[in-house]
N, C-alpha and C positions, 0 to 999 in steps of 0.2 A: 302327631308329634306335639301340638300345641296344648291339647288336653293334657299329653305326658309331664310338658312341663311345667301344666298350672298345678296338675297333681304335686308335682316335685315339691313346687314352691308351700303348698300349702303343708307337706310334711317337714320342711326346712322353717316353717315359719310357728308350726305348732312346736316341734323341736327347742327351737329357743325359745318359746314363751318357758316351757318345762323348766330347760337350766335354768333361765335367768330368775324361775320363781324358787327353783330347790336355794340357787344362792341368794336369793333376798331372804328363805326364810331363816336358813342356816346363821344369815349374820345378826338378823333381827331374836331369835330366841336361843333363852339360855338354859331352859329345862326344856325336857321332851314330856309330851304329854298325850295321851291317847285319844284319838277323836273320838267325840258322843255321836253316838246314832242319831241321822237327820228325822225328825219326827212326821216321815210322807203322809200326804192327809189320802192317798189312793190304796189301798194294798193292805195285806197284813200288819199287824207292828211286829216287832220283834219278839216278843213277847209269845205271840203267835205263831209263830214258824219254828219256837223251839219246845212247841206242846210234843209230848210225849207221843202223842195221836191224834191225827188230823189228817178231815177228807175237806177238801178242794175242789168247787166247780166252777172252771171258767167259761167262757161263751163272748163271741163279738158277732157283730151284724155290719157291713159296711157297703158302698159302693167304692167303683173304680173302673179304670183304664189302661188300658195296657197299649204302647205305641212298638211298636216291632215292626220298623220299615222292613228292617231285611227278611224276616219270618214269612212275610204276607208274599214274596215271590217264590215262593216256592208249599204247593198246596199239594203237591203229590204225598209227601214226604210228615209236612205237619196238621197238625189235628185244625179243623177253623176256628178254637176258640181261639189259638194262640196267634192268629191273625193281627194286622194293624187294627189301630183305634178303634179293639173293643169294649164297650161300655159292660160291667156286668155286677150284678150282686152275690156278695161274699156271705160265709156265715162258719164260723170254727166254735167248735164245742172242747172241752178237754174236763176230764175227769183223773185226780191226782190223790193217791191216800197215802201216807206217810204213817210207820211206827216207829217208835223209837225205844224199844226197850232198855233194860241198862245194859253198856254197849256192844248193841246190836242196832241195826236199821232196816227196814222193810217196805219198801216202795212200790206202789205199782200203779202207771200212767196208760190212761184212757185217752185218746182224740178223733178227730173225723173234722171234717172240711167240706165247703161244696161251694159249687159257682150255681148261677142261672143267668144265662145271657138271654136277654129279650128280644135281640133282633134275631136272634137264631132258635128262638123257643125250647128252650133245651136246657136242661140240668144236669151238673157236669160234677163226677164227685171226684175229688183233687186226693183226698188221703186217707186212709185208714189208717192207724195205729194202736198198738198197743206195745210195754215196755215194764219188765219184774224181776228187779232187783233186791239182794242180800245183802249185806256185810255183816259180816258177822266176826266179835273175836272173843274166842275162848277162851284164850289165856290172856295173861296182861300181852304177854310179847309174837302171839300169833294173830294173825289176821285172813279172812278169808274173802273173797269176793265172786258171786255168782251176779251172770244178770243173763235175760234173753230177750228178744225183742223181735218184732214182727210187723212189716205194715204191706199196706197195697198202694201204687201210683200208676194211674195209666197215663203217668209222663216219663220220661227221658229228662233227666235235671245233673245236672254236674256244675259244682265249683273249682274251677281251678287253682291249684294250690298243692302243695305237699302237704299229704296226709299218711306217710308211711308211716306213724307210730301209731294209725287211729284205731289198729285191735288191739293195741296194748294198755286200753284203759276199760273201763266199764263203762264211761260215759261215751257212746255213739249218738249224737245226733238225729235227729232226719236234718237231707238238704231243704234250704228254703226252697217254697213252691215259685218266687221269683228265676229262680236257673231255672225252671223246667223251658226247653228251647227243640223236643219232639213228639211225636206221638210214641208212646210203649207202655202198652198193659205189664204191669211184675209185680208179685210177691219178692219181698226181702226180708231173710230171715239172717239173724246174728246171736253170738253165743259168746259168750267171754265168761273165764275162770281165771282167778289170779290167788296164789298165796305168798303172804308176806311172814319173813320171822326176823324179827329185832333179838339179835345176840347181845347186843349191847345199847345203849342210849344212843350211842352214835358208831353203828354199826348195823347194817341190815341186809339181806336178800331175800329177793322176790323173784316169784317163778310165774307166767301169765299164758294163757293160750286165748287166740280169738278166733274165730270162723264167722264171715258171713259170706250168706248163699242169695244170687238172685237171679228167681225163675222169670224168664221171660216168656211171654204166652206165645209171641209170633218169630222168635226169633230164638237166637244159641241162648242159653245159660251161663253163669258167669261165677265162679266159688273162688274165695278168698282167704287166705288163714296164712296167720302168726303164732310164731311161738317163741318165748324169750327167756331170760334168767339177767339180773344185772344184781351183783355186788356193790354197794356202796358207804363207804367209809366215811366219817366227819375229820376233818384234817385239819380244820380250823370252823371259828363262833359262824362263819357266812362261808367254807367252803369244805363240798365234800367230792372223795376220787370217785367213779363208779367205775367200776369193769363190767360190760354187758357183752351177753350176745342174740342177737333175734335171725329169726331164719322165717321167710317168709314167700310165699307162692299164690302166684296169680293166676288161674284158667280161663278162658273163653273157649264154648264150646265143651264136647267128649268125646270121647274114642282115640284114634292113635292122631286126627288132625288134629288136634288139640295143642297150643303154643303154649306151655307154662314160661311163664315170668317170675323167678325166684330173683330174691334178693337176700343176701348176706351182711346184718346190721353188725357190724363192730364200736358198740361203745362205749369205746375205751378214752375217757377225760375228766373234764370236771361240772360238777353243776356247782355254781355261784348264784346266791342272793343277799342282796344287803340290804338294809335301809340307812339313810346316810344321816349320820349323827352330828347336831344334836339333834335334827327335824326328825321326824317318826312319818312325814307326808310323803317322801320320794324312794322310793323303792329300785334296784334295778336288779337281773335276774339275767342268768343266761346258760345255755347248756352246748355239749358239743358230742360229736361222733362221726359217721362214716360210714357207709355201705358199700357194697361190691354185688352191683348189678348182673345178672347173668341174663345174655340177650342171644339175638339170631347170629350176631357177630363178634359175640365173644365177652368176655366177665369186663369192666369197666368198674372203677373204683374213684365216690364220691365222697366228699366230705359234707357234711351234715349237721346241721344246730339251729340254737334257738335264741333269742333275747326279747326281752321285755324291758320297758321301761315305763312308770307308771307314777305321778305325781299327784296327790290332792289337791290341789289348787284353792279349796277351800271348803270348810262344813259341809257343802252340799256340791262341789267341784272338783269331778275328778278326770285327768288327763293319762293318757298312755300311747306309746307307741311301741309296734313290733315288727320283728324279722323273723322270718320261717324259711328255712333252706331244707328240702327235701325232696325224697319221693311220694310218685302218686301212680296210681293204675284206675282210671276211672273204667265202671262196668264195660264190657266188649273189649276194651282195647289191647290190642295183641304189641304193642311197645311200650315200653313205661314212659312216663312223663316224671322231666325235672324240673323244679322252679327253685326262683327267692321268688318270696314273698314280702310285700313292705305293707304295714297296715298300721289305721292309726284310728283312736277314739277317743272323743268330746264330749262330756255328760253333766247333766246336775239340775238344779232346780232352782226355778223362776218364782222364790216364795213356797210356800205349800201345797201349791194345786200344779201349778204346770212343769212336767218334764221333759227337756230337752237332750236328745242323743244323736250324734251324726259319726258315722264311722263310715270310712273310706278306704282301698284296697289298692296295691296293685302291684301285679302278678308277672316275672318273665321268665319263661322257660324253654322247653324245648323238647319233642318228642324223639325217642330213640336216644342212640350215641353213635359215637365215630362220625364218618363222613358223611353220610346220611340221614340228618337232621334236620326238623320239622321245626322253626322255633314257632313263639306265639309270645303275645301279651293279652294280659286279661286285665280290665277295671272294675270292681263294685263298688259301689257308695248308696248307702241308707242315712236317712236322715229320716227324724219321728219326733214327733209335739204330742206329749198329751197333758190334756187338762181334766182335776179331777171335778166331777159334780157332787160327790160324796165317796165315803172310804171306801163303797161297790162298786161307783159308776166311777167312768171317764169317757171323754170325749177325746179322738184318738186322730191325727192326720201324720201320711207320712209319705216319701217317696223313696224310688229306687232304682239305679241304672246300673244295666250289665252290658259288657263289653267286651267281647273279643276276638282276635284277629292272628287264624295259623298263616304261617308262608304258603302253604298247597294246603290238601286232603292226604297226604302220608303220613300213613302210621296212623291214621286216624278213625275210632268206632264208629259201625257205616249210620248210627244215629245223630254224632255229633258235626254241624256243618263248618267251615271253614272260618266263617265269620259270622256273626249277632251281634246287632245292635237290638235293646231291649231297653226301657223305662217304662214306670209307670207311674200311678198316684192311687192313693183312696183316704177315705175318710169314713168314720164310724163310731159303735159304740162297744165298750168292753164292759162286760159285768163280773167279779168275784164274788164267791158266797160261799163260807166256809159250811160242811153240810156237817158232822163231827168237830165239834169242838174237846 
């Protein structure tokens, strides 16, 4: 509870820094004027990342520690890296090509990951990846979007959170290797296709299907897929109505024991974004809808949205906080998972060379519906320093705490346990090198 409420205070305390700075800036300026690009001495410039064609090699090398009191009593169940106070060395490679024809775009993302823990002699390979995307638009007013994606993790990793709209974009993540909290060999594989048609300027529908699949070596299998269609009108300069609807199904397992987990997204409201004039620095944004869960005890009907809020604070000073109210079905789970979600992030730069970011989470929800409900809270916070030695190198330290705590094991996948406490640290080095200029 006392963590709950230092959390509280510090999204109550960034909160106000926000207002009190959109109204300092509001009364202080009397033209709006557009922010210049901060000139980072680490990274691409701009200039660079809007080349028509560019390949991409990143790469970091580091140590670290990982602290999991709770993980280390229980050794049946988890792998020993994931054990308390193990020391290990890191190393992520990632290979990224971008085209950009006239408009069209064409990506496709290479990575891989590996531990070596020295007191256990052993080399431990955390991820494979790979990810190849399209957009493509043929007309001025059509648009097309393919992508597919594919990795390997012999972890068990889950973030807590609503992520019910997450195949209705093309942008799928991987989870950070920080959740990973058991042992599970899997291939995961994902598909998404979306077309969009602009009738008018401020008029459009879009039609989207997602599927992802993932195999588990030792255990059930898990397939996931959405389909959706949302109408959306502009009804004013900062507000537009959408009509949507997604339909979407969860499995664990096959054959006739199989629990599908369908949900029925109805939405039907408004997306809102503004920027608040005369300042061009403070933005706020927010969406709204609704599901209707279909479970072992019957359809149950939630309401559902989003908001952002997101401030500049200055040239190289940018603040934001968010709400996420939704569904989520992580791998195995034969109930669905509802949360809000509260998150908040701090970023900018210390001069030219050093980058500061800390971003903070936190998550309440609750497994199943009706009478028979599992609640939980979840916490993440990351914080990361890096300092540049030149435009390729940086010197990189960061930390990160995961935390959470269901009321039982009901309703819950037989790999996810009851509670984790998890933090860590490391420190290292990051290299860029553009290989295609």
């Amino acid at each position: 509870m006392s963590r709950f409420i230092a959390l509280a205070r510090v999204f109550a305390g960034a909160l106000l820094l926000v207002l009190l700075s959109a109204r300092g800036s509001s009364a202080q300026q009397t033209t709006a004027r557009k922010p210049r690009p901060f000139p980072a001495l680490f990274g691409p410039t701009e200039a660079e990342l809007n080349r028509p064609r560019r390949l991409y090699l990143s790469c970091s090398i580091y140590d670290a520690v990982d602290d999991n009191s709770f993980l280390s009593n229980d050794t049946d169940v988890l792998d020993p890296t994931l054990q308390a106070n193990r020391w290990y060395t890191g190393a992520n490679v990632s290979l990224a090509y971008t085209s950009k024809p006239r408009r069209n775009l064409i990506s496709l993302n290479l990575s891989s990951s590996a531990r070596y823990y020295s007191d256990l002699h052993e080399v431990v390979t955390t991820r494979h990846s790979g990810a190849f995307s399209i957009d493509l638009q043929p007309a001025l007013d059509w648009r097309l979007q393919l992508s597919s994606t594919a990795s390997y993790s012999p972890y068990y990793d889950v973030v807590l959170g609503p992520t019910g709209q997450g195949l209705s974009s093309a942008d799928m993540p991987p989870v950070s290797e920080d959740a990973s909290v058991s042992k599970q060999h899997a291939m995961q594989y994902g598909s998404f296709v979306g077309v969009t048609h602009n009738f008018a300027p401020e008029t459009m529908l879009a039609l989207n299907y997602g599927v992802r699949y993932r195999q588990i070596f030792e255990g059930a299998d898990t397939d996931t897929q959405r389909a959706g269609v949302q109408f959306t009108h502009r009804i004013a300069k900062d507000v537009a109505l959408k009509m949507g609807y997604g339909y979407g199904l969860a499995t664990t397992g096959g054959g006739p024991a199989a629990r599908p987990i369908r949900n029925n997204d109805l939405d039907v409201g408004l997306n809102y974004g503004k920027t608040f004039a005369p300042s061009v620095r403070t933005s706020i944004s927010f969406t709204t809808g609704s599901t209707i869960v279909s479970a072992e005890d019957g359809q149950h009907f939630r309401v559902t949205g989003s908001g952002r809020l997101m401030r500049r604070l200055s040239p190289t000073w940018t603040a934001m906080l968010t709400y996420d109210r939704g569904l989520q079905v992580p791998d195995g789970a034969t109930r669905p998972f509802f949360s809000d979600t509260v998150g908040a992030m701090l970023g900018g730069y210390v001069g030219r060379r050093v980058n500061v970011r800390l971003q903070p989470n936190y998550s309440h929800g609750v497994v199943g519906f009706g009478a028979d409900v599992n609640p939980y809270d979840a916490y993440t916070a990351t914080s990361r320093i890096e300092i540049a030695i030149s435009r390729r190198l940086a010197l990189y330290g960061e930390h990160f705490f995961y935390r959470y705590r269901f009321a039982s094991d009901a309703g819950l996948p037989a790999q996810l346990m009851p509670s984790v406490d998890r933090q860590g640290a490391r420190v290292g080095l990051t290299l860029w090198a553009p290989i295609v200029r």
